[in-house]
N, C-alpha and C positions, 0 to 999 in steps of 0.2 A: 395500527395495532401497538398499544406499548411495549419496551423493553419490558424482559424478564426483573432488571433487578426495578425498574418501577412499581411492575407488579408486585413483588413479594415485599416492598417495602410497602406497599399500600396495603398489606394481611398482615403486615406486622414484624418482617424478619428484618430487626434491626442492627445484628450482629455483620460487620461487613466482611468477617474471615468466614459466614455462613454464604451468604452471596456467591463469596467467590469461588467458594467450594464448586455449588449450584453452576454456577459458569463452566467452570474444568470438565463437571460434569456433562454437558450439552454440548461442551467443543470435543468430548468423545465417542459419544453414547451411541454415532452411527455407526463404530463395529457392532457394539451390542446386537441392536438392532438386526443388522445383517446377519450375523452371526443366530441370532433366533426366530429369523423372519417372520420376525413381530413389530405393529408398532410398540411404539412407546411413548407414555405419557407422564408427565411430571405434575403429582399434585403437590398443593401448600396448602395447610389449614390455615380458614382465617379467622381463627382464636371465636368463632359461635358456633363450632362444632361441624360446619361447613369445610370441603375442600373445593380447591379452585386448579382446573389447568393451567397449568404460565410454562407451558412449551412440549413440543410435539416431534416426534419421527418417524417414518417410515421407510422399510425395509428396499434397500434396493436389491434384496434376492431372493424374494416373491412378490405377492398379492400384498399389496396394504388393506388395513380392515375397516376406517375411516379415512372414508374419501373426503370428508368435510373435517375442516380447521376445526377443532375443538378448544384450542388455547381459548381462556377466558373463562370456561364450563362452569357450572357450581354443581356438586354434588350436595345435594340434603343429607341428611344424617339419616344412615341406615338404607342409603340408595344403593350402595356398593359397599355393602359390609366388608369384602374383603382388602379395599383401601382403608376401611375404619383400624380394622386387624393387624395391619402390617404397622400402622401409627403404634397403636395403643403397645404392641406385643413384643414390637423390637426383632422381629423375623421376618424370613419370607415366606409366604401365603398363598399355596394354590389347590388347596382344597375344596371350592366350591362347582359343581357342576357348570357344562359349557352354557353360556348363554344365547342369546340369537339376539343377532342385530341386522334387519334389514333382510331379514330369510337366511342370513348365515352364519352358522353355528362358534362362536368364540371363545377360545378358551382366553381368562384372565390370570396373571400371575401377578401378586404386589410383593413388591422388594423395599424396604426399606432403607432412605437415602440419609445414612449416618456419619456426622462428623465428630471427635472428641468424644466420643461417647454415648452421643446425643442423634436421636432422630431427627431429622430438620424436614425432613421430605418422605414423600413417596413415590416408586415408579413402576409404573403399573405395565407388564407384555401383555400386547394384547394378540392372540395366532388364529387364525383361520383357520376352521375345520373340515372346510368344504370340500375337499380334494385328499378323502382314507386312500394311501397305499403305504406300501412298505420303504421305511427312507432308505438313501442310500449310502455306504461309508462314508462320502463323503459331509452328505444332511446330519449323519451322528454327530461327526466331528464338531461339524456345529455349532449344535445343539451342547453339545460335553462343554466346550470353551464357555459359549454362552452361559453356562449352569455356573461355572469356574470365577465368572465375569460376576456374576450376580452376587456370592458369597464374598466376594469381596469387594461389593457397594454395600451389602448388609454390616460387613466388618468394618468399616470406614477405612478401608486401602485402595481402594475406587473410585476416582481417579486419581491418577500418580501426579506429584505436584513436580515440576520440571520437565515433565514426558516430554517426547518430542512432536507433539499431537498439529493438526491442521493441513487444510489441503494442498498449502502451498510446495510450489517447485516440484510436483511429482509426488507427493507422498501416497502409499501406497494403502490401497481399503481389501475387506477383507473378498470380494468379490476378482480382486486382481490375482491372488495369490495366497497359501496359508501353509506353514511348517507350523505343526504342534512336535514342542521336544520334552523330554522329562528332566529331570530336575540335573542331570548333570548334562544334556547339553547333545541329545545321541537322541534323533529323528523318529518319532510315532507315526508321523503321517503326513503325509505333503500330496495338497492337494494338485489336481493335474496341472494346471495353470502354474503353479508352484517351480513342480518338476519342468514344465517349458522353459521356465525362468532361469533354471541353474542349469540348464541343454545351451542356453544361448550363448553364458558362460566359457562352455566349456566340459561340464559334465557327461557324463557318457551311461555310469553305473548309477544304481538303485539308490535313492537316499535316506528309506526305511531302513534304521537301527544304525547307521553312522552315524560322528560326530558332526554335525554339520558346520562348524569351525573346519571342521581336516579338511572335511571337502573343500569350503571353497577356499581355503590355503593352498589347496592343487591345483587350482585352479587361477592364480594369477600367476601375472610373470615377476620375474625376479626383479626386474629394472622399476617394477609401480612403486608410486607411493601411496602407502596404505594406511587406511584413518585411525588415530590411535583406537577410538572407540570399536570399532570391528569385531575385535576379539571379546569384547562384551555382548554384543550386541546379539553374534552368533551363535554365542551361549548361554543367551536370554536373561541375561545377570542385572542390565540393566535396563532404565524404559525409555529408550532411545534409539536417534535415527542416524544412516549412515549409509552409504553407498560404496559399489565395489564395482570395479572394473575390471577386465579383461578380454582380450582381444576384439576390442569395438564394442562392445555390449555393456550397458550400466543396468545394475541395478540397485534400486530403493531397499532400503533394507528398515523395518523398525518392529522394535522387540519386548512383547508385552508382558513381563515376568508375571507369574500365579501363582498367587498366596493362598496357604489356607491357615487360620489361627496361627497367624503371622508367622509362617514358615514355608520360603518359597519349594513349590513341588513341581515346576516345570515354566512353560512358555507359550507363548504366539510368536510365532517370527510372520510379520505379512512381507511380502515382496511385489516389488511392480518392474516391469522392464520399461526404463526411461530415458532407452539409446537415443531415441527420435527429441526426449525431451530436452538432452542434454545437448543434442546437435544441431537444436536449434537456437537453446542458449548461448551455445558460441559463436553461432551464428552474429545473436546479435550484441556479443561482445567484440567481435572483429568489425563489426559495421559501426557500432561506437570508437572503437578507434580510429578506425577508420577517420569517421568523421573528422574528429578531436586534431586528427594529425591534419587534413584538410584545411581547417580554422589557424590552426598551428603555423601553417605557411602562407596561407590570406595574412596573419598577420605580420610573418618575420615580408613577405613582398611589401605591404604597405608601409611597413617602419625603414623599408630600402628607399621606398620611394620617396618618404617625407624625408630622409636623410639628405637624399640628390637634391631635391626642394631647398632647403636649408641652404647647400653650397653652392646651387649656383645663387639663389637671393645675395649672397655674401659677396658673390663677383658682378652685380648689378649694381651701378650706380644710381639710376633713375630709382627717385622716391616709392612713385608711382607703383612701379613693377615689384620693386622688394617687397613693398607692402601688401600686391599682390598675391605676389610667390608664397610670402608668409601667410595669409588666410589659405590656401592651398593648404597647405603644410596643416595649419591645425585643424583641417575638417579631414584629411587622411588617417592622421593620429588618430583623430577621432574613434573615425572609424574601425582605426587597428586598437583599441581600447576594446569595443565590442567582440571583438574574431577571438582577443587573447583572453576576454570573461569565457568564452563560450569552449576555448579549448582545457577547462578545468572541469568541465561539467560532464554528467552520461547523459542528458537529453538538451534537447533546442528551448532552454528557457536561460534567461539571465535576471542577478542580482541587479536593477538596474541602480538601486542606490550603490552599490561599490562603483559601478562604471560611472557614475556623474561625480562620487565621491573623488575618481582620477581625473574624472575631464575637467571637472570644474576646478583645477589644480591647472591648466596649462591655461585657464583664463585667467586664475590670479595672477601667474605670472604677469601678466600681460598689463592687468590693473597695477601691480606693487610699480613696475615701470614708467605706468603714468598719474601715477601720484600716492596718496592714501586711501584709493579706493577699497573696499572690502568687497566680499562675496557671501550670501549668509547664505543655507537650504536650509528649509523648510517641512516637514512633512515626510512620506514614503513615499517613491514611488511603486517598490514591492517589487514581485517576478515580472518579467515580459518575455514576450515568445522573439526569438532571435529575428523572425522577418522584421517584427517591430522595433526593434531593439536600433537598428542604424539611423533609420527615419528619427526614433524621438532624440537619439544621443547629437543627431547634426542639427537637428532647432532647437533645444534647448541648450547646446555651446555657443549657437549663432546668435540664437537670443539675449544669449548676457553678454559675449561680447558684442555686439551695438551697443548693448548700454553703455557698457564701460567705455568703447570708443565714443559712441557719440551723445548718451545720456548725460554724462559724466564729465565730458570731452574733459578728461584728465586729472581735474581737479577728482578734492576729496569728496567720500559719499560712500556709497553702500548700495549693492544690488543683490535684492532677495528672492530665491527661487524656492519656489512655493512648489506644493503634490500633493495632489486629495485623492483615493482610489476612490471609485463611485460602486454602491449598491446592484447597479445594471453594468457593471462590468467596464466601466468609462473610466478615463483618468484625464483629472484638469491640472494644468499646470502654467501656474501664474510668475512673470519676470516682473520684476517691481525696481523703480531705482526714483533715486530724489533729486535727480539732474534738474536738467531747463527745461526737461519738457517738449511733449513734438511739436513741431514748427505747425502756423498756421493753413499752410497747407500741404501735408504730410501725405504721401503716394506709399503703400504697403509692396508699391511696385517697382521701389526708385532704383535700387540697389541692388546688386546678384546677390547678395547675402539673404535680404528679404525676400526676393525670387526664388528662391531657392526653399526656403522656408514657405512660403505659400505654397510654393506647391509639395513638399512632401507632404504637410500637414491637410491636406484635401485629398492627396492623395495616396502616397502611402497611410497614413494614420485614420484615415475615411473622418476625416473633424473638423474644424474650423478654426480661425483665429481672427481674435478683435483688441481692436490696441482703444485704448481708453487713456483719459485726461482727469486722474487723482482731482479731488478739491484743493489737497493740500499739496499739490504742486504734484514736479515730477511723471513718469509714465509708468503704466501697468499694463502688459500685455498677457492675453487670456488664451490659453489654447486647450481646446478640448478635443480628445482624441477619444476614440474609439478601438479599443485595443483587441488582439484575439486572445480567445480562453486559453487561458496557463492551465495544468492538468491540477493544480491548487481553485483556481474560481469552474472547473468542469465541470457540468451533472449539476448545476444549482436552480436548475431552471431554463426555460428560452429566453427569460429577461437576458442571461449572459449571453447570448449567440455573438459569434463574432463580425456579424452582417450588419452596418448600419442600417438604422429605420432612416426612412425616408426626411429631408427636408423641406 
C-alpha cells in the first residue's frame, strides 16, 4: 500500500507544510476516533472533482463500521455529497440522513481538514447505529470532547504542532483514562479508569470541581523531583506530556487544551498508570549497566594480563619466547579493544571501524619498527554484534601482522585492509601487501598465528578464507564471514539470517 504523503502527492498536494499538517493529523486522530466511536476516513480531492481515501481508523471503544481497508477509494462526484459540502463550504456537515452499509444503519459526519486558511482535506466520522440505547455520562463525555475536537480541525488548531503525541514509552489513549477540566484548571469529569489512576497515587476524595493541579500536589512527597512542565500540564495550559510519581505508582499524564475561536475553554487530561512500565524500564537500565560494568572489567583484567605479558617478555632473554610472549600480548589487547568499545554502548553491537581504527595502531607500531612499512584501511566495516566482534578483531590483526612480519619481512611496502558489507548480510575483508609473496609451498597451517585464524574464521565467523598470488606480485588474503544481524540490517528479509547456507 503506498505512503500517505505518496498518495497526496500523486492528487496533487504539493505544498510540503500541507503534508505535514496531514501527518500530525493521523499520528493523533485515534483519540478522535475513540472519543467518537467512529471510524474515520481522510479524503483528498484529486483536482477532477473526485475524492480519494489516503488513510483510515478505527475506534478502539466500539464496533468499527468498515471492516475492509478502504484507503485508496474514489469517490465520484455527487457519491457523498456530504464530503463534497464540507470541501466546497469550509464547515462541518451532518445533516444528511443515516445511511446503510452492509444492513447497518451509519450515521456520517464531514469535518473539514483546514490549514492557514485553507481546506486541504476532509474527514469524514463514520458511527454505527445498530445498537439505540440511552448513553451513558460517561459515552456523553465523549461525545462533548469529540464535538470540541472536531471544531478545532474545522478551525485549523487541530493538530497541535509540538504536542507530545505517539505511542511510545507509555503514552496514555483515551480508552486508559479521561479528566475533562474547564478553562481554569477545576475537574468536570474523570472518567472511572481516571479516578483509579489518581487512587493509585494516593488520592482518597472526589476529583469533580477541584483543581486538579492541588490535588495531585497533595499528593507527592516533598523529597521528588517534579517535572517542570506538571503545573502546565495539570491545568491543561499546554499540549504536553509528563509523568508524576508518588509512593511506587507512575503516571502518564498528557494534556489536550480546547479552543474555540481561538480562545482556550478547557481541557483533556488522558492518564495511564505505567508503574509496571516504568519498572521494567529500569529494569532494563540496571541490566545495561550491568552489562557495560561487566565489559568494563573483561577489559581493565585483560589489559592486567597483557601488562604481566609485556614484563616478563622484558625478563626473557631467548629471542624465541619474547617474541612469543609479545604475539600474546597483542591478541589480549586485542581483545581488551573490543570489551572497552562495547562498555560505551547500551546494547551488544560494536563500531567495528573504531576498534580496527585502534588495533590497527598496535600493528603499526610494529611495522614503523621494522622499517617504512605503512598500514592503509579500506572501505567499512560498519556495526557487528559483540559475539562477532572478538573473532573478526583477532584475524584481521593476525592477518596484517603476518604480513608485515613476514610479507614484508621488514623492509618497506604497505599493507591494505580492505571491507565490503554484502547485500545478504556478509562481510569480505581482503589483506593485501607488496612483499615477496607466499613461498612455493605455503601450509595455511604452518603457524599458531594462521591456526588460529583458520579456525575462528570457519568457526566463529561461519566463512572461509583463501590466500591468493597477485599477478603483480605480492599476496592477498580473502576472508569471507558471515556475520549475525545487527538490529540496523534486522527485518530485511531472510536473505539477512544469521545461519550460514550451506557449502
Amino acid at each position: 500500500m503506498p505512503t500517505l504523503t505518496a498518495m497526496v502527492s500523486r492528487l496533487g498536494m504539493s505544498r510540503p507544510a500541507d503534508v505535514e499538517w496531514l501527518h500530525l493529523l493521523i499520528g493523533d486522530w485515534q483519540m478522535l476516533s475513540d472519543l467518537s466511536f467512529a471510524d474515520l476516513v481522510l479524503w483528498v480531492p484529486d483536482g477532477e472533482g473526485c475524492f480519494v481515501a489516503v488513510a483510515q481508523a478505527r475506534p478502539s471503544t466500539g464496533a468499527t463500521v468498515h471492516d475492509e481497508d478502504i484507503v485508496g477509494s474514489r469517490l465520484a462526484p455527487g457519491q457523498r455529497p456530504q464530503v463534497e459540502l464540507a470541501w466546497t463550504a469550509g464547515r462541518i456537515c451532518r445533516e444528511s440522513d443515516p445511511d446503510w452499509l452492509d444492513g447497518v444503519p451509519v450515521r456520517e459526519e464531514t469535518i473539514p481538514v483546514r490549514r492557514a486558511g485553507r481546506t486541504i482535506a476532509v474527514l469524514s466520522r463514520d458511527s454505527s447505529l445498530s445498537v439505540p440505547r440511552t448513553p451513558s455520562r460517561l459515552e456523553l463525555t465523549y461525545l462533548q470532547c469529540a464535538d470540541a475536537l472536531a471544531r478545532m480541525i474545522a478551525e485549523g488548531a487541530f493538530p497541535t504542532i509540538g504536542a507530545g503525541t505517539g505511542q511510545r514509552r507509555g503514552a496514555p489513549r483515551v480508552g486508559d483514562g479521561l479528566v475533562r477540566l474547564d478553562v481554569e484548571g477545576v475537574v468536570l469529569y474523570a472518567s472511572p479508569n481516571a479516578r483509579s489512576d489518581f487512587r493509585r497515587l494516593g488520592s482518597t476524595g472526589e476529583l469533580v470541581g477541584q483543581y486538579l493541579a492541588e490535588v495531585t500536589a497533595g499528593l507527592l512527597d516533598s523529597g521528588d523531583t517534579v517535572d517542570e512542565s506538571l503545573p502546565l500540564v495539570l491545568m491543561g495550559r499546554a499540549p504536553w506530556r509528563c509523568d508524576v510519581e508518588s509512593r511506587g505508582a507512575s503516571l502518564s499524564l498528557r494534556a489536550v487544551p480546547l479552543t474555540e475561536g481561538g480562545r482556550r475553554t478547557g481541557a483533556l487530561v488522558l492518564c495511564r498508570d505505567v508503574t509496571e512500565v516504568r519498572r521494567r524500564e529500569q529494569e532494563l537500565m540496571t541490566k545495561d549497566a550491568t552489562i557495560r560494568e561487566i565489559h568494563h572489567r573483561v577489559k581493565n583484567n585483560l589489559q592486567t594480563v597483557s601488562a604481566l605479558l609485556r614484563l616478563q617478555a622484558r625478563r626473557i632473554e631467548n629471542v624465541e619466547a619474547k617474541n612469543a610472549l609479545g604475539e600474546a600480548m597483542r591478541r589480549v589487547s586485542t581483545i581488551a579493544l573490543v570489551h572497552e568499545t562495547l562498555t560505551r554502548g547500551l546494547d551488544e553491537t560494536v563500531d567495528f571501524d573504531e576498534v580496527m581504527g585502534r588495533g590497527l595502531m598496535l600493528v603499526g607500531d610494529l611495522a614503523s619498527r621494522g622499517g617504512s612499512a605503512t598500514v592503509v584501511r579500506e572501505g567499512s566495516f560498519g556495526t557487528v554484534q559483540a559475539d562477532d566482534a572478538t573473532a573478526l578483531a583477532l584475524v584481521t590483526t593476525e592477518l596484517v601482522t603476518n604480513a608485515v612480519e613476514h610479507g614484508l619481512q621488514g623492509a618497506g611496502g604497505s599493507v591494505v585492509v580492505g571491507a565490503e558489507r554484502q547485500p545478504d548480510g556478509g562481510l569480505v575483508v581482503t589483506v593485501s601487501d607488496d612483499g615477496r609473496g607466499l613461498p612455493s609451498r605455503f601450509d595455511p597451517r604452518s603457524g599458531l598465528g594462521l591456526r588460529i585464524v583458520q579456525s575462528l574464521v570457519e568457526g566463529e565467523l561461519r566463512g572461509r578464507i583463501t590466500w591468493e598470488r597477485p599477478t603483480d606480485g605480492g599476496t592477498r588474503v580473502v576472508v569471507q564471514a558471515r556475520l549475525r544481524a545487527t538490529p540496523e540490517s534486522a527485518g530485511r528479509g531472510p536473505e539477512h539470517s544469521d545461519v550460514a547456507p550451506g557449502r
